[in-house]
C-alpha positions as CSV (number, residue, x, y, z in Angstrom):
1,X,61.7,54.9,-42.1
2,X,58.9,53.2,-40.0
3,X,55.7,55.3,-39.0
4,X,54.5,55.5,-35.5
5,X,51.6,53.6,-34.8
6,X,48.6,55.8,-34.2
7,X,47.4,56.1,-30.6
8,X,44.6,53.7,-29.9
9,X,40.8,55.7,-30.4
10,X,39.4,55.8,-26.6
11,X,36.3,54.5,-26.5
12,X,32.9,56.1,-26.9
13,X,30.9,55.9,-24.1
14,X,27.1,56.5,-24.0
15,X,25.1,58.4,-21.2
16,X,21.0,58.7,-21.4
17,X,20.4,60.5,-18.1
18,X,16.7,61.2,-19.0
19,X,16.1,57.7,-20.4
20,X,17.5,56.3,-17.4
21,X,15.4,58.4,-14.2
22,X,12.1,57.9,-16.5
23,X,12.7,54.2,-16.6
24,X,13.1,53.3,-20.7
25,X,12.9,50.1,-22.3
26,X,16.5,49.2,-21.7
27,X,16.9,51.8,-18.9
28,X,15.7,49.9,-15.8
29,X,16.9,50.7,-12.5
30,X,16.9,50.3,-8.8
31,X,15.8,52.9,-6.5
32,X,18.1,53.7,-3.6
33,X,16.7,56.2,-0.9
34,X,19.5,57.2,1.5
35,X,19.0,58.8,5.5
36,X,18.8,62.3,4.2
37,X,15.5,64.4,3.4
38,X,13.8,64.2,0.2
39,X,13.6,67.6,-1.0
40,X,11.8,67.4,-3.9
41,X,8.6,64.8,-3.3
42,X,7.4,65.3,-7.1
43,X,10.3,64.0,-8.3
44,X,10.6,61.3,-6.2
45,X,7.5,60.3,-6.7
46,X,8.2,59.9,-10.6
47,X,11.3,58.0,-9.8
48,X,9.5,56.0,-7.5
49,X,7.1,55.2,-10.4
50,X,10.0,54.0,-12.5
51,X,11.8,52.0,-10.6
52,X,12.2,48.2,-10.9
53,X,12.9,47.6,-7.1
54,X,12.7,50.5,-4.3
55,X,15.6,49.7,-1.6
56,X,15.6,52.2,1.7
57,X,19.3,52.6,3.2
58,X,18.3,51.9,6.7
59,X,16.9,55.9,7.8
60,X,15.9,56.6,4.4
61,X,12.6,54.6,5.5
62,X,12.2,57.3,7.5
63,X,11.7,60.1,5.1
64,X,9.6,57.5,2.6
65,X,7.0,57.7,5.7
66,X,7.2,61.4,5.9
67,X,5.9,61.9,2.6
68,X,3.0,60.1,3.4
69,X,-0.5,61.8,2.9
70,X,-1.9,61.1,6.4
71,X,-4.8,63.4,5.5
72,X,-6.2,61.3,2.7
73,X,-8.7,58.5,3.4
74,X,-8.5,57.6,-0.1
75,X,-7.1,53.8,-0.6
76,X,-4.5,54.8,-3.0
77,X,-2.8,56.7,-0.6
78,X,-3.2,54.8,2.3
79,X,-1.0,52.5,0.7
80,X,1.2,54.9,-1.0
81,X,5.0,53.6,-0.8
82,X,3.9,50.2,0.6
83,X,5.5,48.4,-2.2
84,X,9.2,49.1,-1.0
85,X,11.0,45.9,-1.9
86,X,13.8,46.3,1.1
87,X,14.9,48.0,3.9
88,X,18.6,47.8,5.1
89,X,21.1,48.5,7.2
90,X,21.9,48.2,11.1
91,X,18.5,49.5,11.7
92,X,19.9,52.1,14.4
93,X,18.0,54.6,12.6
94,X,14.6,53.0,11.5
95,X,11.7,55.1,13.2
96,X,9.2,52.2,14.7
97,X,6.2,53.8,13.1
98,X,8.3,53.5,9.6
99,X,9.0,49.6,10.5
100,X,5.1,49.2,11.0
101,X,4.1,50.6,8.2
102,X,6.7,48.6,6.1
103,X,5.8,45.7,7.0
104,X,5.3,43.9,4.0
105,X,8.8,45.0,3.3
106,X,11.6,42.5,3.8
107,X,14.0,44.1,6.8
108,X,17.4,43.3,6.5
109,X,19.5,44.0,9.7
110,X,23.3,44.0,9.2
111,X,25.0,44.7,11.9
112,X,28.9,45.5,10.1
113,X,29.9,48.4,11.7
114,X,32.4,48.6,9.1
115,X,29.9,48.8,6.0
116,X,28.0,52.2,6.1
117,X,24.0,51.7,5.2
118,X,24.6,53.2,2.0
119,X,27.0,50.7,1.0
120,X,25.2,47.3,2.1
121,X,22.2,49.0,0.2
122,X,24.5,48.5,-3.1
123,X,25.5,45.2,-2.3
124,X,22.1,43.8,-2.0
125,X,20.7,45.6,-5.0
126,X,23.7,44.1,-7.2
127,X,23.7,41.5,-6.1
128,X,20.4,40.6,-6.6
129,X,20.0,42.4,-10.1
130,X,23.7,42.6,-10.9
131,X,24.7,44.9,-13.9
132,X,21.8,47.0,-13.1
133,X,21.7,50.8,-12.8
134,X,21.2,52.3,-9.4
135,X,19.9,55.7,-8.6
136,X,20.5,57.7,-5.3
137,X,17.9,59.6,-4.0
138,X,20.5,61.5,-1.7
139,X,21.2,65.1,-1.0
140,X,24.5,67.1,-1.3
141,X,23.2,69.9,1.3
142,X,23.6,69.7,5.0
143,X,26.4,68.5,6.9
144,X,29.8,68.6,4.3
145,X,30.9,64.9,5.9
146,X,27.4,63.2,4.4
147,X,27.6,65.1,1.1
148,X,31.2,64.3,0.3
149,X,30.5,60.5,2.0
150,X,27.8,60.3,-1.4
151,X,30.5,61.2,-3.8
152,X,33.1,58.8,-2.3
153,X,30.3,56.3,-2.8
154,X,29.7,57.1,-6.5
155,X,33.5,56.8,-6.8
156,X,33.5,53.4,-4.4
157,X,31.3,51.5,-6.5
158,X,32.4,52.5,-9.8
159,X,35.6,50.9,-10.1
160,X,35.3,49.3,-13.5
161,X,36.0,51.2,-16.6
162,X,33.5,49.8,-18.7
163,X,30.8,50.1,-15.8
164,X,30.6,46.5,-16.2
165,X,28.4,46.4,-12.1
166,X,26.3,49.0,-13.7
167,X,25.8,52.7,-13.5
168,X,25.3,55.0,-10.5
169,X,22.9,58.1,-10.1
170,X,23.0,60.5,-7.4
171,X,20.0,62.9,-7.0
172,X,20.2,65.5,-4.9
173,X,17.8,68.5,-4.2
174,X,19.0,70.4,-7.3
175,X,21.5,68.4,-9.4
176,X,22.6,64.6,-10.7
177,X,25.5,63.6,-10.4
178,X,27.6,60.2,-11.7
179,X,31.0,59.3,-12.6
180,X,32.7,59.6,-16.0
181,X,36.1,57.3,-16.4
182,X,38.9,58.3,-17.5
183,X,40.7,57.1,-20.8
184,X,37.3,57.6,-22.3
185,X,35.1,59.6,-24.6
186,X,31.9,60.4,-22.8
187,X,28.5,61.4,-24.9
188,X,25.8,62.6,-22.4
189,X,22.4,63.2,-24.5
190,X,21.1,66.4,-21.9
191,X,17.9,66.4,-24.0
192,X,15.8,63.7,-25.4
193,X,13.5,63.9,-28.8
194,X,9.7,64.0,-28.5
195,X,9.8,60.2,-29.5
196,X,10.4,59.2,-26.1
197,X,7.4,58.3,-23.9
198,X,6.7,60.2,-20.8
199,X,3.7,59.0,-18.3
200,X,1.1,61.3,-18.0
201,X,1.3,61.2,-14.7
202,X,5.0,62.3,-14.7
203,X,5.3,65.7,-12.3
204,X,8.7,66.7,-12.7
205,X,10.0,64.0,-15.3
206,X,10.6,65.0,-19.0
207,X,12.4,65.0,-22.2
208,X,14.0,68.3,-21.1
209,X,14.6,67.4,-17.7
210,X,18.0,69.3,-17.0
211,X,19.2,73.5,-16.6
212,X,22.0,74.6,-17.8
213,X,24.2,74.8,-15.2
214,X,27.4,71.8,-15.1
215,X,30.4,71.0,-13.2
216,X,33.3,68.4,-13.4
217,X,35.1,68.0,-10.9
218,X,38.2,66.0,-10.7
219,X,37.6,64.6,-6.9
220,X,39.7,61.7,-6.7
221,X,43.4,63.2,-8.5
222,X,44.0,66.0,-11.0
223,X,43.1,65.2,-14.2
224,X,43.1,66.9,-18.0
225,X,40.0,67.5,-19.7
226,X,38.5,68.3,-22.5
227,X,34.6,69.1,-23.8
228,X,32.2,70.3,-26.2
229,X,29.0,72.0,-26.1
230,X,29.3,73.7,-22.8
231,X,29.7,77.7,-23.2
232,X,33.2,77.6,-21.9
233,X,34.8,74.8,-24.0
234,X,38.1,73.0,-22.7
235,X,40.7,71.9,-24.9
236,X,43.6,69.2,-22.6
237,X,43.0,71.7,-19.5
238,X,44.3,70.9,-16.7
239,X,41.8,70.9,-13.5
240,X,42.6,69.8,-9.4
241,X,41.6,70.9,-6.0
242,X,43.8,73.8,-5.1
243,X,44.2,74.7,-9.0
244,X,41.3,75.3,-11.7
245,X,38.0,73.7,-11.8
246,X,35.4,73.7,-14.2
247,X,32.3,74.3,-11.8
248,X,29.4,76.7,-12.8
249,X,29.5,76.1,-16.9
250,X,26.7,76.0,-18.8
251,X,25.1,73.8,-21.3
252,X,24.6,75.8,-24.8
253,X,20.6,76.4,-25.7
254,X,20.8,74.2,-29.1
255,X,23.2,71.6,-27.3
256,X,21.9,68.1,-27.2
257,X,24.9,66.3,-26.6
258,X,27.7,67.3,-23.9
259,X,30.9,65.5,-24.9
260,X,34.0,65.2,-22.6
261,X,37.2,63.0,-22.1
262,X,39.1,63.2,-19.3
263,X,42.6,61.2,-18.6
264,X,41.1,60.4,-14.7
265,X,38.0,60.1,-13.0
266,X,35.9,63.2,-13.1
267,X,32.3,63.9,-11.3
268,X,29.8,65.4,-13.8
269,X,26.9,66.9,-12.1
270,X,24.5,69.0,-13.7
271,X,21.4,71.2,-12.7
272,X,17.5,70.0,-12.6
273,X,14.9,72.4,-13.7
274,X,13.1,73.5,-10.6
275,X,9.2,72.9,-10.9
């Protein structure tokens, strides 16, 4: 009598949040800031710092501006945030004294009603450094249809299961968020060793970054998941809107790696340290 064959292994996929926001060898990114606030300045800043390109979503000029130091003379200042690569979008938003101060910014008006701001912000940075990680300086707070617009986006622009595009990041006042795939095993190193480099002039970046509070949430369908090294464990649970939902768990003290495999698309967000 015959055997079955074994199930195929999923694959093991990889996540170095903290490598990725502080800009490793390896880890470069591009910076998208959307039309929402910028709660926390320091960290943008650091992320700012990192980044490979800076891209403002139309708006999101806007707030870049606001955190302007208008009350420094020094030089350094003056020209804080002048070396945004792009703005874009269909400009109905852009401030004029944003658009001055920009200037040596390359404006991009695209007038596709069709295409939110956020979206053509993708496009050009893929297109332009394609494979390339993205992170969204965003903010889930505010009115419910802009928050839940960011996640659809997370979920819009990672459609391949290998995250062949590149990754997505979505930073909001007090959490970062991204997509895991289904069919896979996912391996999200929530701490990093002393051996990784941190700029001095770092304010809120660091090898241990993150709180201990984490969510997944199965936005898209109802899906089964399973994890390890959060306090409240899974084992093939079932989770969906309208059913149970693993929201408010927490990340063990000695845990360095969070693993979880899910059968669909799940959003993983978990807490930043407040300053």
């Amino acid at each position: 009598m015959s055997s079955q064959p074994k199930p195929p292994k999923s694959e093991v996929i990889e996540w170095h949040p903290i490598r990725q926001l502080l800009g490793h060898p390896g880890y470069e990114f591009t910076l998208i800031t959307l039309n929402q606030p910028i709660q926390d300045p320091s960290m943008f800043r650091d992320l700012w710092s990192s980044a490979q390109t800076k891209i403002a979503a139309d708006g999101g000029a806007n707030h870049i501006h606001n955190l302007r130091d208008d009350d420094s003379s020094s030089v350094e200042k003056s020209e804080e945030f002048k070396d945004l690569d792009v703005i874009i979008g269909d400009l109905d938003s852009l401030r004029e004294t944003a658009s001055s101060y920009f200037s040596r910014s390359r404006i991009i008006r695209d007038p596709d009603q069709y295409s939110t701001d956020f979206a053509k912000a993708v496009h050009l940075a893929r297109s332009e450094s394609p494979g390339r990680a993205i992170v969204c300086m965003g903010g889930l707070g505010g009115r419910v249809d802009q928050g839940l617009s960011q996640v659809h986006h997370l979920y819009l622009f990672q459609k391949s299961p290998t995250y062949a595009d590149g990754r997505m990041y979505l930073i909001s006042g007090d959490s970062l968020s991204f997509v895991l795939k289904g069919g896979q095993k996912h391996e999200i190193h929530v701490r990093e060793g002393d051996d990784i480099e941190v700029n001095s002039s770092m304010c809120r970046l660091s090898v241990d970054l993150f709180a201990k509070h984490v969510g997944i949430i199965p936005v898209g369908e109802a899906a089964v998941i399973s994890t390890q090294g959060l306090e409240w464990d899974v084992q093939d649970w079932s989770t969906a809107f309208g059913g149970q939902m693993s929201t408010s768990n927490h990340v063990l003290p000695d845990t360095k790696i969070v693993e979880i495999q899910s059968d669909k698309d799940v959003l993983f967000t978990i807490a930043l340290k407040q300053a």
